[in-house]
C-alpha positions in Angstrom: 101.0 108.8 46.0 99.7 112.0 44.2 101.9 115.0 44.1 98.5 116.7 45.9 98.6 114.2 48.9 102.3 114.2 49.1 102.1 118.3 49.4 98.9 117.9 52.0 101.4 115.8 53.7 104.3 117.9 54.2 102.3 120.8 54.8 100.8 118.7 57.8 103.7 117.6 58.9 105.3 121.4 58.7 102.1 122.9 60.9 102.8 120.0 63.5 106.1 121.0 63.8 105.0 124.8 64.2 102.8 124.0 66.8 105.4 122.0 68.8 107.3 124.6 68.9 104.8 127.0 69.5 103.6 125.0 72.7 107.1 124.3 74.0 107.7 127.9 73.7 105.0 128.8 75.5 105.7 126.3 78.1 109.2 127.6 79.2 108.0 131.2 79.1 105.3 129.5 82.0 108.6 127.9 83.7 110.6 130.9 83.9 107.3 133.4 85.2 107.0 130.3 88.0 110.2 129.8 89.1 110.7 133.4 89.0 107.4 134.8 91.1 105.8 131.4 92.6 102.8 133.0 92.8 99.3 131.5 92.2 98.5 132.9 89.1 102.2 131.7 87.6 101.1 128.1 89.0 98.0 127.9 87.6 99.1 128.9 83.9 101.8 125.8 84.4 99.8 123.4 85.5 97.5 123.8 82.8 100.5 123.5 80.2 101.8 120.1 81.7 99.3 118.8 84.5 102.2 117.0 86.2 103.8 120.0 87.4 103.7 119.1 91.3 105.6 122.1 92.4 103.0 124.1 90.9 100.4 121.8 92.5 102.2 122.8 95.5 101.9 126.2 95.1 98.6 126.2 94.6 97.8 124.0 97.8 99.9 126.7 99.7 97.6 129.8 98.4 94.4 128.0 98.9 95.0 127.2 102.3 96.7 131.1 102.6 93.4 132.4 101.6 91.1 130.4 103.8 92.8 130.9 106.8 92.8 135.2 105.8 89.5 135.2 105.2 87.9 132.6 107.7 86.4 130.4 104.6 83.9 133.0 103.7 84.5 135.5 100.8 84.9 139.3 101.9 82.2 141.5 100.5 84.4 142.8 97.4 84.5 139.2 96.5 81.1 138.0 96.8 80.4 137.7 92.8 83.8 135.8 92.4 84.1 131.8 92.6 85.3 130.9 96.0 88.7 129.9 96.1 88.3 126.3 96.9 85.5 126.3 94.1 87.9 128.1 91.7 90.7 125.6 92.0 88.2 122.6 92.0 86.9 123.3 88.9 90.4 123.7 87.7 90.9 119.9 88.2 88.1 119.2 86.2 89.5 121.2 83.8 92.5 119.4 83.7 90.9 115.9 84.3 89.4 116.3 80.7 92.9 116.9 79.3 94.8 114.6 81.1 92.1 112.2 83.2 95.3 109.7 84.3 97.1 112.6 85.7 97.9 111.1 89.7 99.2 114.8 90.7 95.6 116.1 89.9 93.2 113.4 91.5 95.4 114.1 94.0 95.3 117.7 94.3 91.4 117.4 93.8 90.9 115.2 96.8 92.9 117.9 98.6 90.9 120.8 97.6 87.6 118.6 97.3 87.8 119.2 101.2 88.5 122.0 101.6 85.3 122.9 99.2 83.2 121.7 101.4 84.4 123.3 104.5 84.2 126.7 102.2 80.8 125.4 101.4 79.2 125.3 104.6 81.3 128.3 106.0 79.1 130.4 103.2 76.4 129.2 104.6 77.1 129.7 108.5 77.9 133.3 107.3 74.5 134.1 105.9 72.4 136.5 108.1 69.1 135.5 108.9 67.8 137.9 106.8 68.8 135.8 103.9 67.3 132.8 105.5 63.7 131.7 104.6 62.9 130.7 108.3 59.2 130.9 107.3 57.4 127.8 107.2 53.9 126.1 107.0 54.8 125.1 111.1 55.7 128.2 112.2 59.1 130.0 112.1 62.3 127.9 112.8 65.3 128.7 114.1 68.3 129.6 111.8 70.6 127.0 112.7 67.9 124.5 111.4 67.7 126.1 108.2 71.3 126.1 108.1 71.9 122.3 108.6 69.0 122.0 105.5 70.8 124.5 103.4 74.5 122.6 104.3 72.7 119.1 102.8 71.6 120.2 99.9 74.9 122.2 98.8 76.7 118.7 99.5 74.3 116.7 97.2 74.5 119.1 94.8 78.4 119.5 95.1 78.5 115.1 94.9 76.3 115.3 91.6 78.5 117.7 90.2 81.2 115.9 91.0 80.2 112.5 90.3 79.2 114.0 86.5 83.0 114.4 86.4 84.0 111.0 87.5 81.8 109.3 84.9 82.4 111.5 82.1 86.4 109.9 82.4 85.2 106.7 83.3 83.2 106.8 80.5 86.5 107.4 78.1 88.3 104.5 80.6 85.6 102.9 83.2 89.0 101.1 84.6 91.1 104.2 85.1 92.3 103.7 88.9 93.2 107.3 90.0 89.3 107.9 89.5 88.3 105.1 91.3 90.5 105.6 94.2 89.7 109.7 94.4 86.1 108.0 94.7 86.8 105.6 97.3 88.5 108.9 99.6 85.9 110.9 98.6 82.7 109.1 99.3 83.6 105.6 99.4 82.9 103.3 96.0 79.2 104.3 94.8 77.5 101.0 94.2 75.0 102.4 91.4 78.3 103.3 90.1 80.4 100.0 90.1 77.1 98.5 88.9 77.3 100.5 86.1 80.3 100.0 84.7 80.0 96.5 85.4 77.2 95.9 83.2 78.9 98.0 80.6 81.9 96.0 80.5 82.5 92.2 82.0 86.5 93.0 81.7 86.6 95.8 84.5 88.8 95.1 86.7 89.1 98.3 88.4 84.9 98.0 89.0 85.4 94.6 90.7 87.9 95.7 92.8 85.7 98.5 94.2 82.6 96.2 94.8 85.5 93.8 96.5 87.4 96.9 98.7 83.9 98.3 99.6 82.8 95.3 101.7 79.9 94.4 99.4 80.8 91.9 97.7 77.8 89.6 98.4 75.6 91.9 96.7 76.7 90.5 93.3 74.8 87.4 93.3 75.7 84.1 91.4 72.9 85.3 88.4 75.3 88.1 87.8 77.9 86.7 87.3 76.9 83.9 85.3 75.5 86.4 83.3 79.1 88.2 82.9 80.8 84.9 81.8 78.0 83.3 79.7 78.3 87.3 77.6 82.1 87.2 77.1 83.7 84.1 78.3 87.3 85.1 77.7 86.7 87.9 80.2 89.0 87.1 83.2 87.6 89.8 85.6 84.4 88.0 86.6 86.5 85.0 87.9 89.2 87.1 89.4 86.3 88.5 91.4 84.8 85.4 92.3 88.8 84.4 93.6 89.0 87.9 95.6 85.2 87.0 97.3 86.6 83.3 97.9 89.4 84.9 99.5 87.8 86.8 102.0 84.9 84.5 102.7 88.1 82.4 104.3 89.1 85.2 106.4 85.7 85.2 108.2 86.2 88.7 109.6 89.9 88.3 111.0 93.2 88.9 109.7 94.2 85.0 109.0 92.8 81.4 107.9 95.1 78.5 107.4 95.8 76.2 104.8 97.1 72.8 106.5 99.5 70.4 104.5 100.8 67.0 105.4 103.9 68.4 107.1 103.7 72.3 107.4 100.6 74.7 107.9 100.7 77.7 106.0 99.2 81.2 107.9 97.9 83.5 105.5 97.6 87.1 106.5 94.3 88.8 105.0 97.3 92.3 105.9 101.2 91.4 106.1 102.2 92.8 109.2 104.4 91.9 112.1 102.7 88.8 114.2 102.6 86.6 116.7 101.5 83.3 116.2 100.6 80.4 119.3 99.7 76.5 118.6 98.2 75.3 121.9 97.9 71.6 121.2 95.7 68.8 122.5 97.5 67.1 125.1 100.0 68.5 127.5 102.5 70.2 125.9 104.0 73.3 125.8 102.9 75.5 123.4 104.8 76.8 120.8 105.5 80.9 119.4 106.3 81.7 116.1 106.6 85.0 115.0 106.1 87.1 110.7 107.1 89.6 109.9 105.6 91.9 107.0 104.6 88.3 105.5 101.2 87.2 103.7 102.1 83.4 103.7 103.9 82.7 107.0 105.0 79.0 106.6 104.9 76.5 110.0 107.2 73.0 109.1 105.2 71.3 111.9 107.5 68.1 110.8 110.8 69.7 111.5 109.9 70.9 115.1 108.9 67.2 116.4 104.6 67.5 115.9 102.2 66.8 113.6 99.6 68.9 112.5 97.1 66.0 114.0 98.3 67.4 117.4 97.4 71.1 117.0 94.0 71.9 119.1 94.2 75.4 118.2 96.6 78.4 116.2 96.1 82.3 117.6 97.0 85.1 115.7 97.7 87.9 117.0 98.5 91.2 114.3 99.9 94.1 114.9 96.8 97.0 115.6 94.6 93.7 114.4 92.3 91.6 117.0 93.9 88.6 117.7 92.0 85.7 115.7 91.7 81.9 117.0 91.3 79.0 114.6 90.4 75.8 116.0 91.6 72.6 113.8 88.5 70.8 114.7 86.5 70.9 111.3 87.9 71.9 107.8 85.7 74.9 105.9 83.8 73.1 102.6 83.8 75.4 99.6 80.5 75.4 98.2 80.9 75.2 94.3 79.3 78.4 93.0 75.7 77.0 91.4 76.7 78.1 87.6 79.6 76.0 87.1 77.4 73.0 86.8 74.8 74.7 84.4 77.9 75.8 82.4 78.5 71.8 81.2 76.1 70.5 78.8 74.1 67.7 80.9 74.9 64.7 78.3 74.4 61.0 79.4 78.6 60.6 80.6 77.9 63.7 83.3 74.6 62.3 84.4 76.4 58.9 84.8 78.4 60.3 87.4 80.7 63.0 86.1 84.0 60.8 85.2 85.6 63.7 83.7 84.2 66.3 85.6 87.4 68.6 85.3 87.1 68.1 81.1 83.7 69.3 81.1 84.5 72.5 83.4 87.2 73.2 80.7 84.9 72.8 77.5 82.5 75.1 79.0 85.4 77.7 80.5 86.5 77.8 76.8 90.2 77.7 78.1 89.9 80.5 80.8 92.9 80.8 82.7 91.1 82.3 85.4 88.9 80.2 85.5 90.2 76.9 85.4 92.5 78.4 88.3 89.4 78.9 90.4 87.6 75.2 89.6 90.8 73.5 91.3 89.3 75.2 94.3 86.1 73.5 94.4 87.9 70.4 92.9 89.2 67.1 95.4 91.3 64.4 94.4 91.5 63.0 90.8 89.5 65.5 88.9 91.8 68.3 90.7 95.0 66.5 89.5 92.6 66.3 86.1 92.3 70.2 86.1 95.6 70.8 86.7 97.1 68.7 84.2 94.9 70.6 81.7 96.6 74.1 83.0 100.2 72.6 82.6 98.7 71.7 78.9 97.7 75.1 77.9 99.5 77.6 80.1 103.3 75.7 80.3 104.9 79.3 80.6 103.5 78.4 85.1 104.6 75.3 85.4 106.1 75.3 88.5 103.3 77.1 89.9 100.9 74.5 88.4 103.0 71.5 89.9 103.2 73.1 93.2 99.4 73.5 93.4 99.2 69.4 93.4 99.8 68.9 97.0 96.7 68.7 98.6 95.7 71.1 102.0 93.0 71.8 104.4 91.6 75.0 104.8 91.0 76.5 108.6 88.8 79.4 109.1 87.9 81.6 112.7 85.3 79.2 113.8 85.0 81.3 117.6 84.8 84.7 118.4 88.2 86.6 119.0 89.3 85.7 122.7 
């Protein structure tokens, strides 16, 4: 090293050091003035030292509510040129957001004032006189309330667009960052041009998928999207995790439950754990029977031990705590139907077309491996070739064994097949 760089270095290393101090400094001076006066002004300077100052935060909630209750949620006449107070704090998180966009304490205190800001918003408006109004139109004058209502939709729009210019600017620096997403979901509920778009940017986002799950609208991914997902990165694991999550809640059909029916036991899983009752009414005469979870997600029934066999059971009724009461009949197991794309991910060579003898081999050549996957095949895999698949999992991912050999036993999978009774 030159004695130039080695100089350049220590100089560095010296104004770091400076400004360390110089910030930390300036921070306790912001404590002290806080702690001292707890006013707003104190908080504010605080909070934009060190974002996860919640007693600030606090403060700050405190004084915006203060001043919307003094003043009604309009803005006295010696305030009119200022930024309303809701507005003022709002774009205080955005602020912050672009210092710190993983901050919880401000997504938090954004969705807090975020409402308030749009009460304020349309309080401004029902304060206008109608001499401010443009109640004139091509059809004749209208009444102000009308005009109103107009005015109120258009500052929301424009209020979303602002605020959805925020969200993407962090999701653009980290389009999986959850406090965003979930500020989104309170706020408006998941955008779908929005998880759209950061699906197509990235295959790997989790946080995206989740949205498109949690929103309800999951089915308007179809298959050609995701195939396209997994043919562009196939190590991505997101895609299939998705595809898992969709499974998942297919086999809810709508209610709380579905079952998954071994040889000797029948396992109830709860779409939400919660206290329940559950009732098998079986075919013949015979009592039924009450079992009862609590805060469970896998409630396990060892039909065996109590004297029956599954065979027996006409019917299981769930009944969740604040959930409708859902009613499986054991009549007809549910069929997955293997998503279209697995098969055009295997070459078609002359042993597939002869039947498919190694059908589970295949699905990991063109899965390249995938955990995920391969995890999700052995659920549209019977028999041999599931056993196949698994043994290939135990192969390449030993660190889940027991997990692996526990997925051998073979079930039957139950789904609502009537409407709630």
């Amino acid at each position: 090293m030159e004695r130039g760089e080695e100089k350049k270095t220590e100089e560095e290393l010296q104004k770091s050091e400076n400004s360390e101090e110089a910030f930390c400094s300036e921070y306790r001076k912001a404590q002290e003035s806080f702690f001292k006066s707890r006013s707003e002004e104190s908080a504010v300077d605080l909070v934009m030292l060190n974002t996860e100052e919640y007693g600030a935060l606090g403060v700050l909630k405190e004084a915006l509510d203060r001043k919307m209750g003094e003043t009604g949620g309009s803005r006295p006449e010696s305030e009119e040129r200022e930024t309303p107070p809701a507005q003022k704090q709002f774009d205080m998180t955005t602020a912050l957001l672009q210092k710190n966009p993983k901050s919880y304490g401000v997504w938090y205190h954004r969705i807090f004032v975020k409402k308030r800001r749009d009460i304020e918003a349309d309080r401004e408006i029902d304060s206008k006189p109608d001499s401010e109004l443009d109640l004139d139109s091509s059809k004749g004058r209208r009444d102000s309330s009308e005009v109103k209502e107009e005015l109120k939709k258009h500052a929301k729009k424009q209020l979303k667009k602002n605020d959805m210019r925020c969200a993407r600017e962090v999701l653009e620096r980290d389009g999986r960052n959850f406090h965003c997403w979930g500020y989104l979901k309170k706020a408006y509920g998941y955008p779908l041009d929005l998880i759209s778009e950061e699906i197509s940017k990235s295959s790997r986002n989790y946080s995206a998928y989740h949205a498109l799950l949690e929103s309800g609208r999951a089915d308007e991914m179809e298959e050609k999207d995701v195939e396209r997902a997994v043919k562009s990165d196939p190590d991505a694991g997101a895609p299939w995790v998705f595809l898992s999550s969709k499974l998942e809640l297919e086999r809810f059909s709508g209610g709380n439950a579905y079952l998954k029916v071994y040889a000797d036991r029948i396992c109830v899983v709860l779409r939400v754990p919660c206290p329940a009752k559950i009732e098998i009414a079986f075919k013949k005469k015979r009592a039924s029977l009450e079992y009862s979870a609590e805060y469970k997600k896998n409630v396990f029934i060892h039909c065996a031990k109590d004297g029956y066999a599954t065979e027996e059971i006409e019917k299981i009724s769930i009944v969740s705590e604040k959930k409708e009461k859902t009613v499986i009949l054991l009549e007809k197991e549910r069929t997955e139907k293997t998503p279209s794309f697995f098969e055009s991910l295997t070459e078609k060579s002359e042993k597939t077309q002869a039947g498919d003898k190694n059908r589970a081999g295949y699905l990991q050549a063109a899965m390249k491996n995938n955990l995920d996957a391969l995890i999700l095949a052995t659920e549209y895999l019977k028999g041999p070739e599931r056993s196949k698949m698994l043994s290939i999992l135990l192969e390449i991912d030993p660190t889940r064994t027991t997990m692996y050999q526990d997925m051998q036993e073979e079930y039957k999978i139950y789904t609502r097949t009537a409407p709630n009774e």
